[in-house]
Structure formats: C-alpha cells, structure tokens
C-alpha positions as CSV (number, residue, x, y, z in Angstrom):
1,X,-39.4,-46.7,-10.5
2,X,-38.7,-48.0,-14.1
3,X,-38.5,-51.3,-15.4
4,X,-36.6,-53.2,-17.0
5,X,-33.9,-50.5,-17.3
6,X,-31.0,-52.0,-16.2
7,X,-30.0,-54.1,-19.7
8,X,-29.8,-50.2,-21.1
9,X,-26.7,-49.3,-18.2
10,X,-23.0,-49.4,-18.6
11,X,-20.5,-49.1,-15.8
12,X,-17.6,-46.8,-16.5
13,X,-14.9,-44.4,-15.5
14,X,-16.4,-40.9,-16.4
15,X,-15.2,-38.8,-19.1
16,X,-15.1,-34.9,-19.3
17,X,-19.0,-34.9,-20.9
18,X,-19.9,-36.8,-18.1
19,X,-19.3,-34.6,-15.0
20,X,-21.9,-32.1,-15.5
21,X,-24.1,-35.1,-15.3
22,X,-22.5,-36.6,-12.2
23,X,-23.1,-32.8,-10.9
24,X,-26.8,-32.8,-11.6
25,X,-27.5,-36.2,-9.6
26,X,-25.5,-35.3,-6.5
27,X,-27.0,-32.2,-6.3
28,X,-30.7,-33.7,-6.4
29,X,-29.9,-36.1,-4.0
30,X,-27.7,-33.5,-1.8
31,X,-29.4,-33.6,1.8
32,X,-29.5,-29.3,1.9
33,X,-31.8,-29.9,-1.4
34,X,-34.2,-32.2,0.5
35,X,-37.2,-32.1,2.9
36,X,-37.4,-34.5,5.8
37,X,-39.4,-36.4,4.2
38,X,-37.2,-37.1,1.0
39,X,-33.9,-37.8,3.3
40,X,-36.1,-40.9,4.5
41,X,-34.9,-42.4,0.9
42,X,-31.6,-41.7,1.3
43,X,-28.9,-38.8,1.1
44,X,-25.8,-37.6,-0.2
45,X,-23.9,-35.0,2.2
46,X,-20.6,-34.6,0.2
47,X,-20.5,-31.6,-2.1
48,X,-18.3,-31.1,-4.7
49,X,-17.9,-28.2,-7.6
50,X,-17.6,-29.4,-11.1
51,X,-14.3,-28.6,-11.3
52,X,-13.9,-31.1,-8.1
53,X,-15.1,-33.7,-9.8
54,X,-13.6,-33.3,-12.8
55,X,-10.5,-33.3,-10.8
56,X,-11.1,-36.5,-9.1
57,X,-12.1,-38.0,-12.4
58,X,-9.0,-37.1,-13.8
59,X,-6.2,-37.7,-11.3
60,X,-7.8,-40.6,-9.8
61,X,-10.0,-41.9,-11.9
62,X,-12.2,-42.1,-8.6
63,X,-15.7,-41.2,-10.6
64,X,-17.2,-44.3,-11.4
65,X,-20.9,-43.9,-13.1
66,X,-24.0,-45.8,-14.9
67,X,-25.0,-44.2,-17.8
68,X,-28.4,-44.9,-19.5
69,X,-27.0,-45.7,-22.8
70,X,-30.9,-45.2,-24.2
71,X,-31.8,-42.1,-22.4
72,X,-28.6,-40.9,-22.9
73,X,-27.9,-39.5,-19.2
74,X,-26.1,-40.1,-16.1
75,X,-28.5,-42.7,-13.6
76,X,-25.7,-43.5,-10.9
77,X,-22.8,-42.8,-9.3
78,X,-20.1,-43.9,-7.2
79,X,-16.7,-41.3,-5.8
80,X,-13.3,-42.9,-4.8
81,X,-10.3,-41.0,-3.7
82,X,-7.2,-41.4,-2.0
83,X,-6.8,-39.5,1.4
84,X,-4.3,-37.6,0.1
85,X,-6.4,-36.0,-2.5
86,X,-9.4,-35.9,0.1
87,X,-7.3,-33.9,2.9
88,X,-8.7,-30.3,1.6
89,X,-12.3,-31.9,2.8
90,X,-12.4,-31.4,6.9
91,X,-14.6,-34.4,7.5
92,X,-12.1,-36.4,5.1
93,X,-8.9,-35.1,6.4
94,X,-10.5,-36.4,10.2
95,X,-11.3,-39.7,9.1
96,X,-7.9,-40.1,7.8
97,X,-6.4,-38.9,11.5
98,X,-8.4,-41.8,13.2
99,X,-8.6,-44.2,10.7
100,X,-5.4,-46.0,12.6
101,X,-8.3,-46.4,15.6
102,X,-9.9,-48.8,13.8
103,X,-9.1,-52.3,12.3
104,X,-10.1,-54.4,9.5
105,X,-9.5,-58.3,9.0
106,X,-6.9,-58.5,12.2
107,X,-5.1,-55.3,11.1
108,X,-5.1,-51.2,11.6
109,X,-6.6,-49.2,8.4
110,X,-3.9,-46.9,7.3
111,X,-4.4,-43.8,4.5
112,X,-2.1,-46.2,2.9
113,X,-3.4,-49.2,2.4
114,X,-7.4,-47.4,1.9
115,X,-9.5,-45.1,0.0
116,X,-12.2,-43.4,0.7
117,X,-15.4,-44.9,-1.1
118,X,-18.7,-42.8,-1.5
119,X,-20.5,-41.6,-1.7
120,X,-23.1,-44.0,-4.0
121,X,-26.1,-42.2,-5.5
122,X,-28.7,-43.5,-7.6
123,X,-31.4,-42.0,-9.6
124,X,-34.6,-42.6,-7.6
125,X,-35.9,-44.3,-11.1
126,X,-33.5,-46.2,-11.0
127,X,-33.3,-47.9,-7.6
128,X,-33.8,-51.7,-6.5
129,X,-32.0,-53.1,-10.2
130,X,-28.5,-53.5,-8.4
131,X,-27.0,-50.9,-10.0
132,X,-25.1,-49.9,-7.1
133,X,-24.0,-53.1,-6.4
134,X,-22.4,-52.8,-10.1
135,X,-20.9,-49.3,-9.5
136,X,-19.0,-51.1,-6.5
137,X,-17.7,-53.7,-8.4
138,X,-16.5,-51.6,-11.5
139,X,-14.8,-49.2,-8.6
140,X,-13.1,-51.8,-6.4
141,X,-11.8,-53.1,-9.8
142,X,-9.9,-49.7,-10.5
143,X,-8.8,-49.6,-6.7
144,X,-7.2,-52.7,-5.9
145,X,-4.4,-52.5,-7.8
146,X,-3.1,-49.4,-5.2
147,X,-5.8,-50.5,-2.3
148,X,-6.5,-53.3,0.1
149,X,-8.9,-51.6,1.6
150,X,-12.0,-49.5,0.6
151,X,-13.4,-47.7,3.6
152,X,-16.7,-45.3,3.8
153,X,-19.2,-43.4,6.5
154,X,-22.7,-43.7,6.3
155,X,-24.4,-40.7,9.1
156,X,-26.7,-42.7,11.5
157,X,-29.6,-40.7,10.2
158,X,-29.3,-42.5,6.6
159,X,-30.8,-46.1,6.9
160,X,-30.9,-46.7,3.4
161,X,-27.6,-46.3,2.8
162,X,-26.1,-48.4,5.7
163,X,-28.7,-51.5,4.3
164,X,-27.1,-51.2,1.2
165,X,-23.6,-51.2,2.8
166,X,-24.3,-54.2,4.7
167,X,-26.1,-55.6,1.8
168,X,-22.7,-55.5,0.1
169,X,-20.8,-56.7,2.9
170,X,-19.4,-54.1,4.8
171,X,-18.4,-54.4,8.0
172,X,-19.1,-52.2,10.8
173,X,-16.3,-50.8,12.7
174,X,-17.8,-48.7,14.9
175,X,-18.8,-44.9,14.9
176,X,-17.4,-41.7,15.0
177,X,-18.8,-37.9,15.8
178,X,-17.6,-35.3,13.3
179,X,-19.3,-31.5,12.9
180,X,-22.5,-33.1,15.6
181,X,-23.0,-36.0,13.5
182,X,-22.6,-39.6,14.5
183,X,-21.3,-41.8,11.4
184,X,-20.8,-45.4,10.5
185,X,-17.1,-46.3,9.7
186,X,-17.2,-49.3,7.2
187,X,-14.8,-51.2,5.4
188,X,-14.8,-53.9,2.6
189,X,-11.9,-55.8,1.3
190,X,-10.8,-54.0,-2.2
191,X,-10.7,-57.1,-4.1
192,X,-13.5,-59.4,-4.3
C-alpha cells in the first residue's frame, strides 16, 4: 500500500479524459479478471464499455472518481445511476422490480425516490486512507438533490465490500437471488 497518498487525491465528477481511466480500474478489479485468491480482496461484477460510462458520466453525472493529482491517474471510483438509465442491465432492471419489497426508515424504496450506488473500487495501493468513504460523500452530495435514497448490492461472496458498507452505515435489508447469486440489498439515507 502507499503512504501518505491521500493529501495528493481530489474527489470529482469525471470528465471525458477521465473515463478511459475509470475503464482501466474496473476492469483490474472485474471478478472474470481475477483468481480466487485475489476476489478475497474484494470485487467489482458490473461491466461497462467506455462508451457506458461515458454515458453515465454525461447524462447523470453518476461517475464520481479520485484522481492522483501527483501521479496523474485515476485511484478510485464510485458509479450512480437512476433506474431508469440502469433498466438495459438485467440484474439492475430486477432490483428495480422488487425494490417496493423492501423498506427503508419506515417506508417502501421506490425507483423514485433511489438510485442505484456502486459499485466502489479502489486501487489496491490505495486502500485503507478513506478514500471511499470520500467518493461516497462527494456522490450522495450530487444525488440528493433528486434522491432520498441511495441503495446498492454487495454478492454474499464479497466480504470486503459489505465491511465497508456497514462501515459507512448501510443498512441491511435483506437479500435477494439474481442469475445463482445471493446479494445484499442496502440502503443509506442520500443526505448526510
């Protein structure tokens, strides 16, 4: 891991030069581009072109990122969409379906009132300096002006990511089975 890196990062929406960058780390961190062994760190299992992403970036300003000002690269990232734009993705379009099966804070989550958040992915160098925590924060800042709600999955296989999640205090709602996977459904208010 590196030290001291962190006073070099700065949280931001991503701009065109960026999403090749954004690319690159997902794809390192994918779970079809890892061995067992490497999953044990943590995974990424959504997959998204360039043109995806620059997509998302663009209509929903849902790619949120920590760049190494110093090293001049992209260490972090964190994805936010509306359901609406999500619906081409099967697992996405089923967790809006049941999303009305679950509730939040005394109410049902609705497509309306909740984005999707997620996935998070940090540059293994870069772990353990809160820089997720700081991706979250920028991204539930650009949210909650349309969102009460921010709402992810973590797969039952991914322990890292569901100690960060609780870390950050999501709560659990339960789980639900999509494609032979068992997932996590979380939530978190949108603003702080």
């Amino acid at each position: 891991m590196m030290k001291n890196c962190a006073e070099n990062i700065t949280y931001r929406l991503a701009t065109h030069d960026d999403i090749a960058g954004v690319k690159q780390l997902l794809e390192r961190h994918h779970v079809k581009n890892l061995n067992s062994d490497q999953r044990e760190n943590g995974f990424v299992t959504t997959d998204m072109t360039e043109q995806q992403l620059q997509d998302l970036s663009d209509r929903e300003n849902g790619v949120t990122i920590a760049y190494d000002e110093k090293e001049k690269k992209v260490v972090g990232l964190l994805l936010g969409a509306s359901w609406v734009f999500l619906k081409p993705w099967p697992m996405f379009d089923y967790m809006a379906s049941i999303l009305k099966d679950y509730s939040f804070n005394g109410e049902a989550l609705s497509a309306d009132t909740s984005y999707q958040y997620g996935p998070v992915c940090i540059d293994v160098a870069y772990r353990s300096q809160g820089i997720g925590e700081k991706l979250l924060a920028h991204q539930r800042k650009v949210f909650a002006s349309r969102y009460k709600h921010t709402v992810t999955f973590v797969n039952v296989l991914n322990p890292r990511s569901y100690a960060f999640h609780h870390r950050n205090n999501f709560e659990d709602l339960g789980f639900f089975e999509f494609n032979s996977n068992k997932y996590y459904m979380l939530a978190i208010n949108t603003a702080e």
